[in-house]
Phi, psi and omega in degrees: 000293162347277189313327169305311169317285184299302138015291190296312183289325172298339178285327186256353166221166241204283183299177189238127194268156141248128175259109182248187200338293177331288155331276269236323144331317172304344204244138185235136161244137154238199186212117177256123189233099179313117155258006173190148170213177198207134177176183188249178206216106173291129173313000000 
């Protein structure tokens, strides 16, 4: 979860969080698995 975590933050922030035991207890991961998509293609 950490690691997923940080990831995440790193895409959306500039700074560096320490996350601890606590926080990261607070955090559920899931796995969402696209079986189809659709959308237009921008010139």
């Amino acid at each position: 979860k950490r690691k997923a975590l940080n990831c995440i933050i790193k895409k959306y922030s500039d700074e560096d969080f320490e996350i601890s035991n606590e926080e990261l207890d607070k955090v559920e991961v899931i796995r969402i698995e696209i079986e189809e998509m659709s959308g237009k293609r921008s010139p």
